[in-house]
C-alpha positions as CSV (number, residue, x, y, z in Angstrom):
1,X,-41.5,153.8,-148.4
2,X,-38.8,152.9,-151.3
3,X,-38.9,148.8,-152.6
4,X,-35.7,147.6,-152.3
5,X,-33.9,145.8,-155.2
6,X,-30.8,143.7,-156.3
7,X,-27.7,145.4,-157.7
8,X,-27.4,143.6,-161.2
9,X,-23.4,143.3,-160.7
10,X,-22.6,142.2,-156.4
11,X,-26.5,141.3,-155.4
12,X,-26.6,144.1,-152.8
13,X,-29.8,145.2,-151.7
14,X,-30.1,149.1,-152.6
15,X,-33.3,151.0,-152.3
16,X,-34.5,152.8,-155.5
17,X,-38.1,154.5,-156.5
18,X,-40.2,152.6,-159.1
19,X,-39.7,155.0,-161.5
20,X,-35.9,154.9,-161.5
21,X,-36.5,151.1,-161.4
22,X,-38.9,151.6,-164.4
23,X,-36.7,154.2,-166.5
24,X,-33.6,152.2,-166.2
25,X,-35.7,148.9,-167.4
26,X,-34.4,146.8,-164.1
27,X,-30.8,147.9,-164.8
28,X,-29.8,148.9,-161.7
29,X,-26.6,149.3,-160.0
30,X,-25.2,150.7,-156.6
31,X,-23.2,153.2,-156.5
32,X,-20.1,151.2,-155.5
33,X,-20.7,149.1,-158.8
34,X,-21.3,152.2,-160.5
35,X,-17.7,153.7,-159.3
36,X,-15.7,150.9,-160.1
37,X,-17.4,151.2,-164.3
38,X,-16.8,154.6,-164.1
39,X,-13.1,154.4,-163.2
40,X,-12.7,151.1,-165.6
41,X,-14.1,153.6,-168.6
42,X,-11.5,156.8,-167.6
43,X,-8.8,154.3,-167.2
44,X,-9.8,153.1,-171.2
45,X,-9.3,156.8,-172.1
46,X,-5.8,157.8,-171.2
């Protein structure tokens, strides 16, 4: 069973291991969160 946690941006509940919990220090983020700062840094770029 994976815990469930809190995306640190939009609250959504997204399942992660402990150790990725752990290794990230409770930075976690889902991946739609994760999109949008990806395409925020490529847009800074050009």
């Amino acid at each position: 069973m994976v815990p469930i946690f809190k995306c640190l941006i939009c609250r959504r509940d997204i399942e992660r291991s402990t150790k990725t919990f752990w290794s990230k220090k409770g930075h976690i983020l889902c991946s739609s969160c994760l999109d949008n700062m990806d395409n925020k840094d490529k847009s800074k770029i050009f």
